[in-house]
C-alpha positions in Angstrom: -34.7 -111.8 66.3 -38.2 -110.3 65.7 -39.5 -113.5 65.9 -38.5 -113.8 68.8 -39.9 -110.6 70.0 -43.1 -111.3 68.8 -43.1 -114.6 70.6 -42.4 -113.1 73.9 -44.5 -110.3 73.8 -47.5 -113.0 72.9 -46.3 -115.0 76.0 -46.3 -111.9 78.2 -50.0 -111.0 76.7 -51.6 -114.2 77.4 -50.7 -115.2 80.7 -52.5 -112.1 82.4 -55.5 -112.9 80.1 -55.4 -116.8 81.2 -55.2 -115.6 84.7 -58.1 -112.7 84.9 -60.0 -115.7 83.1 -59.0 -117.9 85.9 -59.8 -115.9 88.3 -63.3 -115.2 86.8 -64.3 -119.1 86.9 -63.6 -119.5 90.6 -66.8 -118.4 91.9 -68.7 -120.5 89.0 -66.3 -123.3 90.2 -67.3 -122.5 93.6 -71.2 -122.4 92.9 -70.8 -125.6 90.8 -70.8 -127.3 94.9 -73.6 -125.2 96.5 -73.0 -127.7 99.8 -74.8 -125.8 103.0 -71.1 -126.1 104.9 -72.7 -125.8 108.7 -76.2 -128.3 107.3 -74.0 -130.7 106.1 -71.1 -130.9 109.3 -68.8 -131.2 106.2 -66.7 -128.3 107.2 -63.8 -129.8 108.0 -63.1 -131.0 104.8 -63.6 -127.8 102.8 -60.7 -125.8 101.6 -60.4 -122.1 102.6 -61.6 -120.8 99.0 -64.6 -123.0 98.7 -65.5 -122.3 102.3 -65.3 -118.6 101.7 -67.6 -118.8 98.5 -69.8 -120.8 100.1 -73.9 -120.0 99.1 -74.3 -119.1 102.8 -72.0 -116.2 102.9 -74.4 -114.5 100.2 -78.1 -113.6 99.2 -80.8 -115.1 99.6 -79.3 -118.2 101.6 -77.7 -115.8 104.2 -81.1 -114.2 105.4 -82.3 -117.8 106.6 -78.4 -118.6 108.3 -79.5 -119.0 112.3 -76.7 -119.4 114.4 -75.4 -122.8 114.5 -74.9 -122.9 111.0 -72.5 -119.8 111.3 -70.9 -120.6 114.2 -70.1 -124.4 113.0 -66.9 -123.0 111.3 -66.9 -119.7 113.5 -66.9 -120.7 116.7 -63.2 -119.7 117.7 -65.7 -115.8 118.5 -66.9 -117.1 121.9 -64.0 -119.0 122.8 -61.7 -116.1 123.0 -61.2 -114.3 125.8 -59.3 -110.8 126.6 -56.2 -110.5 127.6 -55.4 -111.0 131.5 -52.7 -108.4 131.0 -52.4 -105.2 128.6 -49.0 -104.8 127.4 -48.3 -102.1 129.1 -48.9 -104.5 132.0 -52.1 -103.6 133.4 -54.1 -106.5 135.0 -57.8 -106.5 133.3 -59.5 -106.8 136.8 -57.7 -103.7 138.0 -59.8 -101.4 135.6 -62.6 -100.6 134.2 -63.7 -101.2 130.3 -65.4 -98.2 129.0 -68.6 -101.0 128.7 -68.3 -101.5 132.1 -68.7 -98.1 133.5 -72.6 -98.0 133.8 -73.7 -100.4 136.2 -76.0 -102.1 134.2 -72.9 -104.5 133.2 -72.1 -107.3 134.7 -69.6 -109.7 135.7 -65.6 -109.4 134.4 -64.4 -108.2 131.1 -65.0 -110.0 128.1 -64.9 -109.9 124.2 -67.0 -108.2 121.2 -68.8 -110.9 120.1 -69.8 -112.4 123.8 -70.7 -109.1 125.0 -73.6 -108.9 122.4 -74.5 -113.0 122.0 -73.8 -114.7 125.4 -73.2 -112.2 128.6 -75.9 -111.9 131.3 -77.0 -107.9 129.8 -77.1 -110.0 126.0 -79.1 -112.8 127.1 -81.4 -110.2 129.5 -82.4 -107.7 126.9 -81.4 -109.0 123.4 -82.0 -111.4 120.8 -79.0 -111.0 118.3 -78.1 -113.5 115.8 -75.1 -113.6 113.8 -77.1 -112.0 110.8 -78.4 -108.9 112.7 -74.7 -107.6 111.7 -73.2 -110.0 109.3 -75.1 -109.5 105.9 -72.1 -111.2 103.8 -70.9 -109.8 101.0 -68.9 -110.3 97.5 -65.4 -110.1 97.9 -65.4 -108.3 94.4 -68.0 -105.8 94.9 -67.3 -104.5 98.4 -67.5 -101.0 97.2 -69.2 -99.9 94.2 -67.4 -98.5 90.7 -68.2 -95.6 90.5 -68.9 -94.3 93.7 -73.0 -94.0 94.2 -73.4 -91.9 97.7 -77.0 -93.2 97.5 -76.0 -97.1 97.2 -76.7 -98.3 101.1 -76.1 -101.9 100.2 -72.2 -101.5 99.9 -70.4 -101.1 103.2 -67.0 -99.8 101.8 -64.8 -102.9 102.1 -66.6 -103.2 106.4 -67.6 -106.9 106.8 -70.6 -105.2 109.2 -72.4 -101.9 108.0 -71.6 -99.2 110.8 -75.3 -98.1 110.5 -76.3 -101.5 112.7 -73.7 -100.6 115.2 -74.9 -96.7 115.5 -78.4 -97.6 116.5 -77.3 -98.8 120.0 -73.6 -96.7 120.0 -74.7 -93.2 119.1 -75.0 -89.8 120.9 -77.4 -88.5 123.2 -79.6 -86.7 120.9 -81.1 -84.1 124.0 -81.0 -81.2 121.7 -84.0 -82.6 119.7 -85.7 -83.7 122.7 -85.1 -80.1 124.1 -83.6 -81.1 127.1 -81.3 -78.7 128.9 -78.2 -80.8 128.3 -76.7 -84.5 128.6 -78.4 -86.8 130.4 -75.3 -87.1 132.8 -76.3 -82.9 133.4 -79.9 -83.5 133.5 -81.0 -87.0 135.0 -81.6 -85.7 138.3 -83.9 -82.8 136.9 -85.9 -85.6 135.3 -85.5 -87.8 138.6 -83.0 -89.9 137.1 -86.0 -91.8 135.1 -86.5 -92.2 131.8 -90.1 -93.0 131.9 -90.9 -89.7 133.4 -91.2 -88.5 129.8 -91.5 -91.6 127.8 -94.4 -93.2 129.2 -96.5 -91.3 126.7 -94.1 -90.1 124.1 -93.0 -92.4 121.5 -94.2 -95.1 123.5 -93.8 -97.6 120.2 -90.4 -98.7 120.4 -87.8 -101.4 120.9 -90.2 -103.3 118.0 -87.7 -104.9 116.4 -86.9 -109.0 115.8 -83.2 -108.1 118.1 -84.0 -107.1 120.9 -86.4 -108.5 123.7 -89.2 -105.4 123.9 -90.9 -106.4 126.9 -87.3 -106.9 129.2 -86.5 -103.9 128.1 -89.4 -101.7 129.5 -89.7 -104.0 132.5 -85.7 -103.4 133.2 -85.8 -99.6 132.4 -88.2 -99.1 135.4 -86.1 -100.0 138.1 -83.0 -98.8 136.5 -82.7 -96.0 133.9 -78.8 -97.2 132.9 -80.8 -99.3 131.0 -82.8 -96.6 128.7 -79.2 -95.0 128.6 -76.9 -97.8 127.8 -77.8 -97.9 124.3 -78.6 -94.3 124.1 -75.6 -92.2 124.7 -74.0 -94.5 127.5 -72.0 -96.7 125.2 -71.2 -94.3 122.4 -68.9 -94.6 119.8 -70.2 -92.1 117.4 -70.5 -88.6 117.5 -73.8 -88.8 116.1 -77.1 -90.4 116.9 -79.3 -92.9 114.6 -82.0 -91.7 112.9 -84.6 -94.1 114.8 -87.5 -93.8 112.7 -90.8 -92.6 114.2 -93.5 -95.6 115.1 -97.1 -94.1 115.3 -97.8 -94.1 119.0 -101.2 -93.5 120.6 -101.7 -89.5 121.3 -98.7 -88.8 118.8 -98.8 -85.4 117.4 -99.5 -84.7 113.7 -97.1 -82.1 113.3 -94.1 -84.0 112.8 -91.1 -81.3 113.6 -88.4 -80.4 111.5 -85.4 -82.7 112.3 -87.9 -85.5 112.0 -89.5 -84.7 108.3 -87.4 -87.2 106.6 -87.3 -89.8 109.5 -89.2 -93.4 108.3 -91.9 -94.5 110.1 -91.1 -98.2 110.3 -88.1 -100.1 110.9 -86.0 -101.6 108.3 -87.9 -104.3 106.4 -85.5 -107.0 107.9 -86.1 -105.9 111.1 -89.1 -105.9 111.7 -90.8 -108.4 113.8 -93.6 -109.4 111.6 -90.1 -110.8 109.7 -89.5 -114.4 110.2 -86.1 -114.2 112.0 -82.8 -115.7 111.2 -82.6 -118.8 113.0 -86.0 -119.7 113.9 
């Protein structure tokens, strides 16, 4: 009878220890095929699991990914489309998507993905790849043990850091800029134009390798929806990004208060002295 015991309780002891050392050799099992899935058009015969630990879903071979290479196996994204009907039973071209209220949008409503890769406003005024969000990730170290509040590389389990999505979805920061109120209260104080202000104050912007700098400032001339879209029009957050402060000509060198700890460049990967993903 004890012998019996013994022999179960080793049974019962090794077969968690044969699985955890199962489960550790997948990735090296992975890695032993470090195939480029999009280079190599051999994505169709890839299995889920080697697909998903795939060199191109991690550092460094992600930062060089351009967009045919990630949309070779992810390419259902701009195919979808919304639905004609909600479920309460609302026809989509009855109403408006909060996207659509500014009149900067055009055309009928349309997905996530399209609305920042292929849509007339995307193609106008930005240069997004796939990578200016997606960063990739380890499935087994989405979040860091123990926690480390000053650890920016882990996104808590997100596939996309919410950071990238505040810099165009944040709030309407008028109390640093001093300004009376919104710019829905104040635009016609300020003659409904941007540029009234911001053609000699922190005139260095838009200087990044995702967006197009010079449509931009041409576009925000003749319509200042344009300047507003991505700050405060299209918010999600009750906050606003942190834009760091560029060195413009004429710029002050007392830096105020709320901007002490502000960066004066972009983020390296950003920046447009950085060869970008996909060209």
């Amino acid at each position: 009878m004890d012998s019996i015991e013994v022999r179960t309780m080793k049974t019962a002891f090794s077969a968690p220890v044969a699985i955890f050392v199962f489960l550790l050799s997948l990735p090296l099992l992975a890695a032993e095929t470090p195939l480029s899935t999009a280079e190599k058009g051999n994505e169709a015969n890839l299995d889920y699991h080697r697909a998903m630990w795939d060199p191109i879903h991690f550092k460094p071979a992600i930062d060089t990914a351009g967009n045919e290479q990630c949309l070779a196996c992810h390419e259902e994204i701009l195919k979808r489309k919304v639905r004609k009907k909600s479920p309460a039973g609302v026809s989509a071209d009855e109403v408006l998507a909060w996207y659509q209220t500014l009149q900067t949008y055009e055309g009928a409503q349309e997905t996530f993905h399209r609305r920042h890769l292929v849509t007339p406003l995307a193609k106008r005024l930005m240069d997004m790849k796939c990578t200016t969000c997606h960063q990739g990730g380890d499935p087994r170290e989405e979040a860091p043990i123990p926690p480390d509040p000053n650890n920016k590389d882990f996104t808590l389990r997100k596939q996309v850091n919410p950071e990238i999505c505040l810099m165009c979805h944040g709030a309407y920061p008028y109390q640093l800029m001093g300004m009376p109120g919104s710019w829905e209260e104040s635009r016609e104080a300020f003659q409904n134009n941007c540029l009234l202000c911001h053609t000699a104050i922190r005139t260095n912007r838009h200087q990044v390798n995702f967006l197009k700098a010079e449509a931009i400032e041409k576009a925000g001339k003749q319509d200042s929806d344009i300047c507003y879209g991505c700050h405060g029009g299209r918010q999600w957050y009750r906050i606003s990004y942190p834009y760091p402060r560029h060195p413009w000509p004429g710029m002050s060198k007392e830096v105020p208060d709320w901007a002490k700890d502000r960066p004066t460049e972009s983020p390296a990967r950003f920046r447009i002295e950085q060869q970008t993903a996909g060209k």
